[in-house]
C-alpha positions as CSV (number, residue, x, y, z in Angstrom):
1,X,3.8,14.0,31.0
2,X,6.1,11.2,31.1
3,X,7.2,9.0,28.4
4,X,5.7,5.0,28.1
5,X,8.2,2.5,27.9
6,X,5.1,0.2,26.9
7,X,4.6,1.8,24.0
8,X,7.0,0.5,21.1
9,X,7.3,3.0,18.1
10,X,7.0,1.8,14.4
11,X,10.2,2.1,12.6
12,X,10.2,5.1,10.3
13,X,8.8,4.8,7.1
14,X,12.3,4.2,4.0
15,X,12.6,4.1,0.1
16,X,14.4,1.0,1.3
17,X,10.9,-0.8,2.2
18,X,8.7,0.9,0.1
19,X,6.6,-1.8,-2.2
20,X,7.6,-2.4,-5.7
21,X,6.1,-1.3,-8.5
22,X,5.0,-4.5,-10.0
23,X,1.7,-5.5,-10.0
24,X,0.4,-8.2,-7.6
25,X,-2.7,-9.7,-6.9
26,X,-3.6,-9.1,-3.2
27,X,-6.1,-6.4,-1.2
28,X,-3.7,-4.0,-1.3
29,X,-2.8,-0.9,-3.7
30,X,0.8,-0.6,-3.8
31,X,0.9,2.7,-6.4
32,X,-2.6,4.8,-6.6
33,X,-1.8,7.5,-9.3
34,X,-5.4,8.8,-10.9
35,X,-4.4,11.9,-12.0
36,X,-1.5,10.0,-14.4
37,X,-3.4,9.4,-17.9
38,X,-1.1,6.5,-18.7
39,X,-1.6,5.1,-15.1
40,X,-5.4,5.0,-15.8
41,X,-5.5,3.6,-19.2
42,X,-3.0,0.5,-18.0
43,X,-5.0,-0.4,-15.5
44,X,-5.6,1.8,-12.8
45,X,-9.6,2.4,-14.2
46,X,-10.5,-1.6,-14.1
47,X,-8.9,-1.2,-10.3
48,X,-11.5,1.9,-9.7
49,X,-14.5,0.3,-11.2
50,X,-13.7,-3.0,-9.2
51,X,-13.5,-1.2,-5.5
52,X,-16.5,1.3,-6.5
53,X,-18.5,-2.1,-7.3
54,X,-17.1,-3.9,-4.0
55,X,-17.9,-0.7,-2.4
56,X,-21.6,0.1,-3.2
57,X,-22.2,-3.5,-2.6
58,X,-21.1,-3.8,0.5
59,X,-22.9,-0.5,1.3
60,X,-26.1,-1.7,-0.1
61,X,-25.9,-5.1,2.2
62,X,-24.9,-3.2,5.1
63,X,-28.1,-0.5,4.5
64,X,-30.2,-3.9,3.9
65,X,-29.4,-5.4,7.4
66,X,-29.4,-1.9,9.4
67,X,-33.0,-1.8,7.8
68,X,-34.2,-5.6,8.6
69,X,-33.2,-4.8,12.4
70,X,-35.0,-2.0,12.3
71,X,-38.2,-3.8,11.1
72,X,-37.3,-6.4,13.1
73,X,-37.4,-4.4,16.4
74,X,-40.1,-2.2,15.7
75,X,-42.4,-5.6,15.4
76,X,-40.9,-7.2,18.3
77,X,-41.9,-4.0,20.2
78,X,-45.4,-4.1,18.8
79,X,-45.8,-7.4,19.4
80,X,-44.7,-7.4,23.0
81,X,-47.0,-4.4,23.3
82,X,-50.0,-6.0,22.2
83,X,-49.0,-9.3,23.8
84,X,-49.1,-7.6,27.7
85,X,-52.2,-6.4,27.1
């Protein structure tokens, strides 16, 4: 196999770049350390309880619309069904 000169390659990963330490407001988690007992007393629980709270909401609206389409095509079906009769 031959090599793809299309195909650039991400720079490697360096201390250099790595994110700071200090906290910023943003969607991303820059230091995740759960096990550290400190960590989750100064703030690493309030981050937890936010994303599980993001996360079983945006579970429960996804399971609510994947359940209305369902309903939704099952009547349409019946409907057409009983309509071409």
């Amino acid at each position: 196999m031959g090599t793809d000169t299309n195909v650039a390659e991400a720079p490697p990963y360096t201390q250099a770049q790595a994110p700071g330490k200090s906290i910023q407001r943003g969607r991303w988690i820059d230091d995740w350390e759960p096990e550290n007992a400190a960590f989750w007393a100064g703030g690493g629980q309030a981050i937890a309880r936010k994303n599980l709270a993001f996360s079983i909401a945006a579970e429960h609206l996804g399971f609510c619309i994947w359940v209305l389409w369902t309903i939704i095509v099952l009547n349409l079906l019946r409907r057409a069904a009983n309509s071409a009769v």
